[in-house]
Phi, psi and omega in degrees: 000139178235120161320139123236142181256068144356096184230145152264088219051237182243031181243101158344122142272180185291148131314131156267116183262136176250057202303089168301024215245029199261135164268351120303169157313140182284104173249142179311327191285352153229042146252046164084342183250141189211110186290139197052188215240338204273183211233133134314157117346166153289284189260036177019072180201161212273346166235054157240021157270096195323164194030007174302138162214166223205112148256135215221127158225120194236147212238085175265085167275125181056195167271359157273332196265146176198079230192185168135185184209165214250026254259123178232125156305088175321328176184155185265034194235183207284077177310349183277313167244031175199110195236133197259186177251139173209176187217155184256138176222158185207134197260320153217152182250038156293060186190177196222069154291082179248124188142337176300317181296328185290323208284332161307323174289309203257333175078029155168168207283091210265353202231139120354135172253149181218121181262117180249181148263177182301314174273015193260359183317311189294345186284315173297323188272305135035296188252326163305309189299324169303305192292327165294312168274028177244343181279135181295169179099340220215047182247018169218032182290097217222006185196119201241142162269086160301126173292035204263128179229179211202136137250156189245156202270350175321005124271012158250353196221147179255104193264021135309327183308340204027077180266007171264167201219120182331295197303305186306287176317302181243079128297324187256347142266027168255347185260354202285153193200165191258190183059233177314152173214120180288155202214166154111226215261072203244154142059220178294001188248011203270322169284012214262180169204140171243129177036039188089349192237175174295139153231238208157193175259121177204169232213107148235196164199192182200156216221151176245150195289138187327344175278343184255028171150308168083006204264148196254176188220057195305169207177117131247136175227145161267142187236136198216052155216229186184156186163205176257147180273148162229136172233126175043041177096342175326193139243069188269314175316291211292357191265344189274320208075015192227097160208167201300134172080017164318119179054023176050053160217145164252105177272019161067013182262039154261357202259165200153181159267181145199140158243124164224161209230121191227113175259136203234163190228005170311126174257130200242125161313194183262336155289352178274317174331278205316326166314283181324305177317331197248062166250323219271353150317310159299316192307312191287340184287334184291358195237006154113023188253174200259349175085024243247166197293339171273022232203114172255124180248097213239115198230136166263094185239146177199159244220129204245341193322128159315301205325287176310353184300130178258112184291117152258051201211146165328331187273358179324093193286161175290171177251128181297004183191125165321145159295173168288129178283180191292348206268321199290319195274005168299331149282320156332322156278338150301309215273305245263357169300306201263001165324297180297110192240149187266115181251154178267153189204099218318358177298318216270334167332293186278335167288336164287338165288006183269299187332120175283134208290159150303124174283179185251134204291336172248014159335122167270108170280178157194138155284148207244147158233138201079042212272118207239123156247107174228156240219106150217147195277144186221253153225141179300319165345292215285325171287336225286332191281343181288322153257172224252079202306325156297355164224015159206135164300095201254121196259168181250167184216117179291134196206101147095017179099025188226157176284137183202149173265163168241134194255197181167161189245163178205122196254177175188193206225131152255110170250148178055029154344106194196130133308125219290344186264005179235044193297319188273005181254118194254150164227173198196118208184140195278182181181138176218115200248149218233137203202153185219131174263132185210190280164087178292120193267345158286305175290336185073002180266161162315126164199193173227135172284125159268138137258032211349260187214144184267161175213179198201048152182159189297006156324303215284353193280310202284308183286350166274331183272279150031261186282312210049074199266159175271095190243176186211144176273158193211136168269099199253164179221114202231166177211112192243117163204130163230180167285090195299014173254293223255311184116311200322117176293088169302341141227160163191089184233145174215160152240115146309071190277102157182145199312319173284314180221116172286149180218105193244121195215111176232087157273183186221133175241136180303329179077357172273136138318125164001148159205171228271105181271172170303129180128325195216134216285357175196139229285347195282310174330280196304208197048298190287329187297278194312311224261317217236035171273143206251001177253128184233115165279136191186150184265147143301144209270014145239029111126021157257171173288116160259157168184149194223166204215143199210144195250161152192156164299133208291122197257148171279072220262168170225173206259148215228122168261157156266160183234317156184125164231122180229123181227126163296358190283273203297354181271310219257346172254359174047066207243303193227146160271160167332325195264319171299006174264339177262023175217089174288155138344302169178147197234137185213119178214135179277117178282338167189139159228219160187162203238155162212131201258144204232107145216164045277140187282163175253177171266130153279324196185158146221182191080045186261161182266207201282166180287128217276352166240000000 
């Protein structure tokens, strides 16, 4: 858990605890701040304004590349011809909003807004310009506004390589969808900084009380600048030590961008917009930035209303509701004022846990081959007697409209299997390990409880006499086939033979990448929960809590079916039945990685009761 202690002068403000312990994404509203007066969304984003929808493609190559872009949708009809109104506001204009002279003139919006880096602008507009003559209705089209802002993204990404590509940008508007919209180091947020820390893509919205209207108010920003932060008045930079103008120098880190994009179902002319656009300007000065001479501050805002809608075709129906008169909008300018929340974001989690640990004199390397994760949601119940609950937490994840926790099997090939002070003496042996995700309720992190792992060579005599970690000998059997050019498995089957757990398991792989699964609001979440706990718990053969810790690189996963699974482990702890073994959650699978196991393991705690298995 990390402090921060807030002062004003000499007057203590509350403390904020930044609690790692969520089974969602981390958003200012659960740490306590909640900025303004007004009721969120339902999913306090930018698409509980009906028919906005939000796409997203993000481009991680090697250790340079870091980019991608953003597309958010007004509606989900011939935008071209059903053209909504918006208006442009601009706070420094130290930026390439290319498309802002038509919409200021004409007062609305014919395209996809699509969000980038700065040389990736010409890319953008490109995949927007395809994609608008490519809609049927729209095969006698000789003239496009494409709609594009930029932040530029150069210091986390070498945005010379210019490595996004139009076809590639629109992806993300063919992908764009309504309801969650993932945030932090996502699209166009992939690359960015805000006041020195990462920043990203985010999202709220605000909803007004039935007297004033009843009508919402959305907010997406990529945000890439800088001043001193503040959250709902706090002084969290100067509480830091990290803000613009430090010791009365200017290091040029206020400078940067922000694009923000705010849509309303209000029906607002386009002058009311354009009003509405520099309100979201205050919003932003509220949150400590500086605006700085290097800095393009940019807010696009526009009204999704049918009324207000602009036809450019006969069919154009009347409208069934006057635009707002001016008397009317004045709350609407509070809401779109108090938007801006500063979001946390599980990349920075997860990139501290990347670095590899010093070893250790009795470390394990191993190359992992075959490496299979698989993932099923279940009711918390049914786990609560295993783990030992005063000191861990098994968090939910909303999964098919019910809260549920998640386990997992996690089988793999160990080669070259060794101790780092023993490099010649190597083994090479299958091994599968049976894990529950949960919540160190001291530390507040992510980790997994084992009820633990089988192996299939006499290692396990030594670290069960040794330690007394819970391995079980095992008879394994595999069946292996890939494409040696794409790595894609054309088979992937084992049997499991052992007294603790039988196993039978063949999936099949897609060869499609990982993408964003259920339960959870963005691919870094899932990554750090699923992919990337680096602490492991287990009772131990004299029935206290043990626990070792394991290092790795950040893995590649591709998407996976079951074909038949079976682990008798979960039939026999009455965890999953036969038939709920065939339908996991998400099948996640690696073709080789590598591991580092941190031992001698510790104690957590004793006097726990005896191991219930």
């Amino acid at each position: 858990m990390q402090e921060i202690n807030c002062v004003v002068g000499a007057k203590p403000l509350d403390q904020i605890f930044i609690p790692l312990n969520s089974s969602k994404r981390m958003r200012a509203r659960d740490l306590g701040i909640a900025p303004g007066i007004l009721s969120t969304g339902r999913l306090n984003a930018i698409t509980d304004v009906t028919g906005v929808r939000v796409g997203h493609v993000t481009l991680l190559e090697g250790d340079s590349i870091r980019t991608g872009a953003t597309a958010v949708l007004p509606h989900p009809g011939n935008l071209f011809r059903r053209r909504v109104p918006a208006g442009i506001a601009v706070g420094n204009g130290f930026g390439k909003l290319m498309g802002s002279t038509q919409v200021m003139e004409l007062g609305e919006i014919e395209t996809p807004i699509v969000l980038t880096n700065t040389l990736a602008v010409p890319q953008a507009a490109d995949a927007i310009i395809a994609w608008t003559l490519s809609q049927p209705g729209n095969e006698d089209v000789v003239s496009v506004n494409p709609l594009v802002g930029e932040t530029n993204d150069s210091y986390l990404n070498d945005i010379r390589a210019r490595a996004l590509t139009s076809a590639l940008i629109g992806q993300a508007i063919e992908q764009a969808h309504d309801g969650m919209v993932e945030e932090g180091a996502v699209g166009a947020g992939t690359g960015t900084m805000a006041f020195g820390w990462k920043g990203g893509i985010g999202t709220s919205s605000r909803i007004l009380p039935h007297e004033l209207g009843g009508v919402t108010v959305g907010v997406l920003v990529q945000s890439n600048f800088g001043g001193v932060l503040q959250m709902d008045g706090l002084p969290v930079g100067k509480s830091l030590g990290q803000y613009y103008l430090k010791d009365a120098i200017d290091r040029g880190d206020a400078d940067g961008s922000i694009m923000i994009v705010v849509a309303t179902d209000a029906p607002l002319s386009d002058r009311n917009l354009t009003r509405l656009a520099s309100r979201a300007l205050a919003g932003l000065a509220r949150t400590g930035a500086s605006m700085s001479n290097g800095s393009g501050d940019y807010v696009i805002a526009f009204s999704t209303a049918e009324s207000v809608r602009r036809y450019t075709d006969q069919h154009s129906p009347l409208a069934k509701e006057s635009e707002w008169i001016n008397d009317k909008v004045s709350p609407l300018f509070q809401a779109v004022t108090r938007e801006k929340n500063m979001t946390f974001n599980y990349r920075d989690i997860l990139n501290q846990r990347l670095p590899p640990p010093q070893d250790g004199w009795v470390d394990v390397r191993s190359k992992l081959k075959h490496f299979a994760l698989i993932n099923y949601a279940l009711p918390k119940s049914r786990l609560e007697s295993y783990i030992p609950a005063s000191h861990f937490e098994i968090p939910e994840f909303t999964i098919g409209g019910k809260q549920m926790a998640l386990m997992s099997a996690v089988p793999f090939w160990d080669v070259d299997f060794h101790f780092i002070n023993l490099p010649f003496l190597k083994f090479s042996f299958g091994q599968t390990n049976f894990r529950v995700y949960v919540i160190d309720k001291r530390s507040g992190e992510h980790a997994v409880w084992f009820f633990g792992t089988t192996l299939g060579s006499f290692v396990v005599y030594f670290a069960k006499g040794a330690w007394g970690i819970p391995w079980y000998y095992a008879r394994y059997q595999s069946l292996f086939e890939q494409d040696p050019l794409t790595r894609r498995y054309h088979s992937y089957k084992y049997t499991i033979d052992s007294k603790w757990c039988d196993a039978q398991v063949e999936i099949e792989d897609t060869g499609v990448p990982v993408s964003l699964t259920e339960g959870f609001s963005s691919v870094d979440e899932m990554k750090l929960i699923l992919t990337h706990p680096v602490d492991g718990y287990f009772y131990n053969s004299t029935h206290k809590v043990g626990k070792y810790a394991v290092w790795h690189k950040e893995i590649s996963f591709t998407t996976g079916r079951a074909k038949n699974i079976y682990f008798s482990l979960y039939e026999r702890l009455g965890l999953l039945s036969k038939d709920e073994m065939q339908n996991p959650h998400s099948v996640f699978i690696c073709p080789e990685t590598e591991f580092k196991v941190l031992l001698p393991p510790g104690e957590y705690a004793d006097n726990y009761k005896m191991n219930p298995l």
